[in-house]
N, CA, C and O atoms as a GROMACS GRO file, in nm:
protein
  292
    1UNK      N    1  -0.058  -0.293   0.293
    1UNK     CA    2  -0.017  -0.431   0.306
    1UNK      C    3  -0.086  -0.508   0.195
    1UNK      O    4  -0.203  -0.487   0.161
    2UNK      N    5  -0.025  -0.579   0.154
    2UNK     CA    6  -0.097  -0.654   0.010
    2UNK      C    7  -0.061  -0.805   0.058
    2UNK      O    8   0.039  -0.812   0.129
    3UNK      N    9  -0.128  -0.925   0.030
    3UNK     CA   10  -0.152  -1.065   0.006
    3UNK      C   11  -0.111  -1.150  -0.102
    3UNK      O   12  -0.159  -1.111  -0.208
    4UNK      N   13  -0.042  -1.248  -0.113
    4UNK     CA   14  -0.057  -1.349  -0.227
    4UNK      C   15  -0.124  -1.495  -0.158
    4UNK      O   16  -0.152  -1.507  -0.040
    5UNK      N   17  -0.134  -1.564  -0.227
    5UNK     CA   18  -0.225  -1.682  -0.189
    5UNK      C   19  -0.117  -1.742  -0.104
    5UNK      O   20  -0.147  -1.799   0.001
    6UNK      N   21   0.002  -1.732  -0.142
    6UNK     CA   22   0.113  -1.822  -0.001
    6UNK      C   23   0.108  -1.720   0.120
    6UNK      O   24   0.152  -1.759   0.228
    7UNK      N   25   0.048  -1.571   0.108
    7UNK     CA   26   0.058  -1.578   0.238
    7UNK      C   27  -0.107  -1.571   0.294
    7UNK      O   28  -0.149  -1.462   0.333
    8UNK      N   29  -0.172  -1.658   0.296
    8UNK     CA   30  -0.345  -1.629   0.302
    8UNK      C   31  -0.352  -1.606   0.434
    8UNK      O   32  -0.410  -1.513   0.489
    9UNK      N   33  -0.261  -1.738   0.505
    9UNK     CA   34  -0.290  -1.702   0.709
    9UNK      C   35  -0.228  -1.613   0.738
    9UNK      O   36  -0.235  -1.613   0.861
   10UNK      N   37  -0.158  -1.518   0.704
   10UNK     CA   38  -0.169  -1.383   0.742
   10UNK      C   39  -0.276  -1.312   0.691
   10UNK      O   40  -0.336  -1.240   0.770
   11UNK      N   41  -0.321  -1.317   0.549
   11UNK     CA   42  -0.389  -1.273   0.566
   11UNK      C   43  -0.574  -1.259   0.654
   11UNK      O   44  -0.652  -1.166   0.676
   12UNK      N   45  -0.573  -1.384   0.674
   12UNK     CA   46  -0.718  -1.420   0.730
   12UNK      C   47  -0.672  -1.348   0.871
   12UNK      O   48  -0.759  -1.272   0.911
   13UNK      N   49  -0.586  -1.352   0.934
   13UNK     CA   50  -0.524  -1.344   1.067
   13UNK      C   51  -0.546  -1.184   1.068
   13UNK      O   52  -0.608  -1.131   1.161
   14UNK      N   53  -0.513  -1.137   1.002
   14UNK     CA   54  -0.507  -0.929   0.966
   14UNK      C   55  -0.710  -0.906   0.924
   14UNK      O   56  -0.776  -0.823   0.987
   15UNK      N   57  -0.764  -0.980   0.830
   15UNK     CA   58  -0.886  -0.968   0.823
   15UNK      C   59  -0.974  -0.980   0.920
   15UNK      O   60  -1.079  -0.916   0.918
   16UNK      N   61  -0.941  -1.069   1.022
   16UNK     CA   62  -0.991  -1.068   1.176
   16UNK      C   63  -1.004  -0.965   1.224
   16UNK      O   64  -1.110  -0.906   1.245
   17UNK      N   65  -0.822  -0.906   1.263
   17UNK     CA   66  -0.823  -0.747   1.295
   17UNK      C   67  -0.939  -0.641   1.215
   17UNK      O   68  -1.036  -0.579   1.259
   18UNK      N   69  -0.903  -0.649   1.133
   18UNK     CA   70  -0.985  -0.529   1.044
   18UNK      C   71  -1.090  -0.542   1.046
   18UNK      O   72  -1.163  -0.444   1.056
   19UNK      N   73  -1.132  -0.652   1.039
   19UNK     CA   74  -1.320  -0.637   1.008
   19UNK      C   75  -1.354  -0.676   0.860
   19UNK      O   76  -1.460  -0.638   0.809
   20UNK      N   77  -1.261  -0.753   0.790
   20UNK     CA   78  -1.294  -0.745   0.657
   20UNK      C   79  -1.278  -0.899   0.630
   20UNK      O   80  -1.239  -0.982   0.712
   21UNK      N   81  -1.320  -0.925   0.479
   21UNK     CA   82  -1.277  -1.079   0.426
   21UNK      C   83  -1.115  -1.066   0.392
   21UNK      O   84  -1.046  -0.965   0.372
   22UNK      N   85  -1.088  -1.183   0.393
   22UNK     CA   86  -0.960  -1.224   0.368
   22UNK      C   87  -0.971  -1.171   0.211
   22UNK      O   88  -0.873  -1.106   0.174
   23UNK      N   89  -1.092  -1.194   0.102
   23UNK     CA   90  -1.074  -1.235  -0.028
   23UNK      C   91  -1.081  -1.026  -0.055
   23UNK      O   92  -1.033  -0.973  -0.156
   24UNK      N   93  -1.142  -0.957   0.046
   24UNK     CA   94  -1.144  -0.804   0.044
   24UNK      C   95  -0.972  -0.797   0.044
   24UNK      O   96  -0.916  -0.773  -0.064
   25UNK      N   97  -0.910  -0.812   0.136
   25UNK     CA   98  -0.754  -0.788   0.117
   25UNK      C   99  -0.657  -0.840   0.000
   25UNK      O  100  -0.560  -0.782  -0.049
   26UNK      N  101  -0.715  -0.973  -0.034
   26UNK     CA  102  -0.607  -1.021  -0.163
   26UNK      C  103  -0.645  -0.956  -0.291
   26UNK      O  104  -0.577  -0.973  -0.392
   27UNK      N  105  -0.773  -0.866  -0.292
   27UNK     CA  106  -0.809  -0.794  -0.408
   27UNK      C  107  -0.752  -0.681  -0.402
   27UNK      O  108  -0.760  -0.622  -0.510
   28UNK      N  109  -0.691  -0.616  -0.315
   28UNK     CA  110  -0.635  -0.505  -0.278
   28UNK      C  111  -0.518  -0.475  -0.394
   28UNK      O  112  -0.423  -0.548  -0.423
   29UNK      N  113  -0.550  -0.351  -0.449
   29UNK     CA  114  -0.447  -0.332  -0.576
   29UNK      C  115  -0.274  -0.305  -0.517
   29UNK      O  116  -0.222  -0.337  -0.410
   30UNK      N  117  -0.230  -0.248  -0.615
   30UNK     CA  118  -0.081  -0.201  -0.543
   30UNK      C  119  -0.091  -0.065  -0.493
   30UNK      O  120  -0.019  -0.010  -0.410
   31UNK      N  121  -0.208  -0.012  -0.568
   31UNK     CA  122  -0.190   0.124  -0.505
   31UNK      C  123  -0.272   0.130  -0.385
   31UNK      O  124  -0.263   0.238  -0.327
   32UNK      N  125  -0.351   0.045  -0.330
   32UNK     CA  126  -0.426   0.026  -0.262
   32UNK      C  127  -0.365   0.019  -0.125
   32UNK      O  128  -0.242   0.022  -0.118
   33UNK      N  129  -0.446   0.009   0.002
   33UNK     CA  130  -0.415  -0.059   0.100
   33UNK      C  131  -0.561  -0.033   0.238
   33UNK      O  132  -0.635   0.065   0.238
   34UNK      N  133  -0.565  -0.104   0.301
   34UNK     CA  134  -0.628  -0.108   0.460
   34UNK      C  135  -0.576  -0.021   0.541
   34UNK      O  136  -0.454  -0.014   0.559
   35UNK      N  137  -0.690   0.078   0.617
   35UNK     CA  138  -0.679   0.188   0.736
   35UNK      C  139  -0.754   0.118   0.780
   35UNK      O  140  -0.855   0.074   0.725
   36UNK      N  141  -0.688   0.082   0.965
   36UNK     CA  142  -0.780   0.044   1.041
   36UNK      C  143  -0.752   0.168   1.138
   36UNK      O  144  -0.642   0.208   1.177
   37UNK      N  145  -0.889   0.222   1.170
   37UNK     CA  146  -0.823   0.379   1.271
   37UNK      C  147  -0.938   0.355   1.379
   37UNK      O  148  -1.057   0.375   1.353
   38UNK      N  149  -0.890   0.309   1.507
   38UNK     CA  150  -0.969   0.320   1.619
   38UNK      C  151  -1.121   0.393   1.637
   38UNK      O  152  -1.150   0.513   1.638
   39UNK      N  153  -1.199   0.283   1.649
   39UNK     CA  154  -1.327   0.414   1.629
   39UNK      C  155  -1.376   0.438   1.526
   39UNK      O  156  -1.479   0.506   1.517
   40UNK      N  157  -1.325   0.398   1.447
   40UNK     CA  158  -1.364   0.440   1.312
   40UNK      C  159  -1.386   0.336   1.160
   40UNK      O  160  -1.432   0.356   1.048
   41UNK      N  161  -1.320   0.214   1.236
   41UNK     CA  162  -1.325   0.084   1.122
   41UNK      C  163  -1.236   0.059   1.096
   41UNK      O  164  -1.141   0.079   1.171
   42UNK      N  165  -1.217  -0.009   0.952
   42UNK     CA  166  -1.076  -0.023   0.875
   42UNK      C  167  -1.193   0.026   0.696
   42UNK      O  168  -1.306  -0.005   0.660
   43UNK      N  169  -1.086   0.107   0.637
   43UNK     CA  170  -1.157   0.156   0.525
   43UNK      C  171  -1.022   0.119   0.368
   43UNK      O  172  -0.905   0.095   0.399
   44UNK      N  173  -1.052   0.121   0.255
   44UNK     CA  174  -0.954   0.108   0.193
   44UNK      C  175  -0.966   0.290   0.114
   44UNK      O  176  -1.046   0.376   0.076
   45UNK      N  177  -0.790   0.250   0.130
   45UNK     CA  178  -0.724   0.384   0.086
   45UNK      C  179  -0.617   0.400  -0.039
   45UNK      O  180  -0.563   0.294  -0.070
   46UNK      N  181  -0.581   0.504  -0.108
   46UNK     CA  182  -0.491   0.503  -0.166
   46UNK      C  183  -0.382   0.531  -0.113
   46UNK      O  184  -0.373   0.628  -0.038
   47UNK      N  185  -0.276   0.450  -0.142
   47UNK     CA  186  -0.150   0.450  -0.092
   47UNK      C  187  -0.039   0.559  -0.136
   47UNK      O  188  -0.037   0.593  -0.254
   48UNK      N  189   0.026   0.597  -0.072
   48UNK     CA  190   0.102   0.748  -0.101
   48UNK      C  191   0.194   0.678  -0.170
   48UNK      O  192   0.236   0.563  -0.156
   49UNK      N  193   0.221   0.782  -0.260
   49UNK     CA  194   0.382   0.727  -0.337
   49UNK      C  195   0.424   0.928  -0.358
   49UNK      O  196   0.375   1.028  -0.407
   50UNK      N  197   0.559   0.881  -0.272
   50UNK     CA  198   0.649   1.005  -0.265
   50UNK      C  199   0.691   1.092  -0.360
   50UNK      O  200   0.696   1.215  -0.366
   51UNK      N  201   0.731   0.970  -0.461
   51UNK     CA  202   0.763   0.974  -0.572
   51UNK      C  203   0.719   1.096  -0.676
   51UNK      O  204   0.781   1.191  -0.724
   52UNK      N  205   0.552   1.037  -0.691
   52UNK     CA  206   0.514   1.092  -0.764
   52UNK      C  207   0.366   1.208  -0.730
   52UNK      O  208   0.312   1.297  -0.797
   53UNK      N  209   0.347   1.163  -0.625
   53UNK     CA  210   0.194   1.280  -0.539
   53UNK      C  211   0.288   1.418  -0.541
   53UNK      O  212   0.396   1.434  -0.484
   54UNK      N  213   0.221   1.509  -0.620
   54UNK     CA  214   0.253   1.626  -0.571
   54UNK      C  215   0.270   1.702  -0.408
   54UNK      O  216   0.370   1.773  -0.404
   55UNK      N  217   0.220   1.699  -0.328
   55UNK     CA  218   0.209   1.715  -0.222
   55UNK      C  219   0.367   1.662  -0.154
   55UNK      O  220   0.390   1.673  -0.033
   56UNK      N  221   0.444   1.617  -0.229
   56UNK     CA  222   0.600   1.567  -0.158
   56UNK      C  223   0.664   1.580  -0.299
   56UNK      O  224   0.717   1.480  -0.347
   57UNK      N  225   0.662   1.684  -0.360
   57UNK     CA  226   0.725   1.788  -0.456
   57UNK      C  227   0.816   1.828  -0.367
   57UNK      O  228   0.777   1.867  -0.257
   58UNK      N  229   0.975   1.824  -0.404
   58UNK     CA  230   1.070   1.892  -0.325
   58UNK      C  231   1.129   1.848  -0.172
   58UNK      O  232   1.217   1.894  -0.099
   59UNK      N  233   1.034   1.736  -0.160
   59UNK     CA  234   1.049   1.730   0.014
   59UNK      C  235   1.165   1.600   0.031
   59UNK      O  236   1.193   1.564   0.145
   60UNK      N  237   1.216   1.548  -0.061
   60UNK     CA  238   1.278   1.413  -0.070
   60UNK      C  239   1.405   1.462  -0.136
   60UNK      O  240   1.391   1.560  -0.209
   61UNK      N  241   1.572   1.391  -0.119
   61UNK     CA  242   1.656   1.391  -0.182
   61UNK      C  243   1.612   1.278  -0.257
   61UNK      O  244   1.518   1.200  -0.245
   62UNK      N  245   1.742   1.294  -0.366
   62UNK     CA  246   1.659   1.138  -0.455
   62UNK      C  247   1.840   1.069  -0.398
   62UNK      O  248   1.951   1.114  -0.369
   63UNK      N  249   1.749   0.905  -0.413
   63UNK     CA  250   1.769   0.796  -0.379
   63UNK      C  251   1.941   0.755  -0.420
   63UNK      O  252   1.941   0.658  -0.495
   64UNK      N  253   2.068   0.799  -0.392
   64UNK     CA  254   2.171   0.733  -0.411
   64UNK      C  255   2.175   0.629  -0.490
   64UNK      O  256   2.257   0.620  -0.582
   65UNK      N  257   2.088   0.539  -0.464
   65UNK     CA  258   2.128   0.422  -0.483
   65UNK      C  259   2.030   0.316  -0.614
   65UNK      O  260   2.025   0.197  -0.642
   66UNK      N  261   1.959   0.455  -0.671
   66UNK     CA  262   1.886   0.426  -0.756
   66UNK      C  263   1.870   0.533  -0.887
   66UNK      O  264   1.788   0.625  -0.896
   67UNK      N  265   1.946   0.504  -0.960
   67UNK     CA  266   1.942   0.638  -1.083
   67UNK      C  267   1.841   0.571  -1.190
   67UNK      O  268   1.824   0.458  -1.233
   68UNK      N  269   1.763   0.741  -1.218
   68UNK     CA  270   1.670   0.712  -1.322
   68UNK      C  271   1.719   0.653  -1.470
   68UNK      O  272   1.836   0.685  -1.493
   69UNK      N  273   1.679   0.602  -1.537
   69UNK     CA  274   1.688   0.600  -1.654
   69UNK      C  275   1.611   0.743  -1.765
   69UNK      O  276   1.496   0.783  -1.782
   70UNK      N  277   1.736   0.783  -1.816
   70UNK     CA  278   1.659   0.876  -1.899
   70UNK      C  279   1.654   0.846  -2.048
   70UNK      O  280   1.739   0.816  -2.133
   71UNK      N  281   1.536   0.864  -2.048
   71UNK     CA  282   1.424   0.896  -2.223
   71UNK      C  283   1.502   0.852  -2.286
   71UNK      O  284   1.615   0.895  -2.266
   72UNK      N  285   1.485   0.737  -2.403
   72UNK     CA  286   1.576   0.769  -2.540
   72UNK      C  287   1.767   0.688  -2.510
   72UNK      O  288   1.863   0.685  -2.586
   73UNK      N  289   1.754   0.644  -2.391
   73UNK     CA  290   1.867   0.550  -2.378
   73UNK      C  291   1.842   0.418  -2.378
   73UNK      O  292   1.935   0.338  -2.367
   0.00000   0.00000   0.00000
């Protein structure tokens, strides 16, 4: 979940939940994001991208509705 300054009362409202500053979440990159796991806190994590993590090599059709651009066009 990521923040811009128009949405701050959500974010202060979610920083409550978590345990963290509001200004900890609006620094939050894109690849970034907040785990809050019962018991355990809220920690920051890297965010999966399907796309490109090996680990989801093969496991995805690609997207209909979005064709790559290839190299050199």
């Amino acid at each position: 979940m990521s923040f811009s300054h128009a949405q701050y009362s959500s974010c202060k409202q979610y920083s409550e939940v978590a345990g963290l500053e509001p200004s900890e979440l609006m620094r939050l990159g894109q690849d970034e994001a907040a785990l809050s796991v019962r018991g355990e806190g809220t920690r920051k994590i890297r965010r999966l991208n399907y796309l490109k993590d090996e680990m989801f090599r093969g496991l995805f059709d690609p997207n209909p509705f979005y064709r790559r651009q290839e190299r050199g066009r």
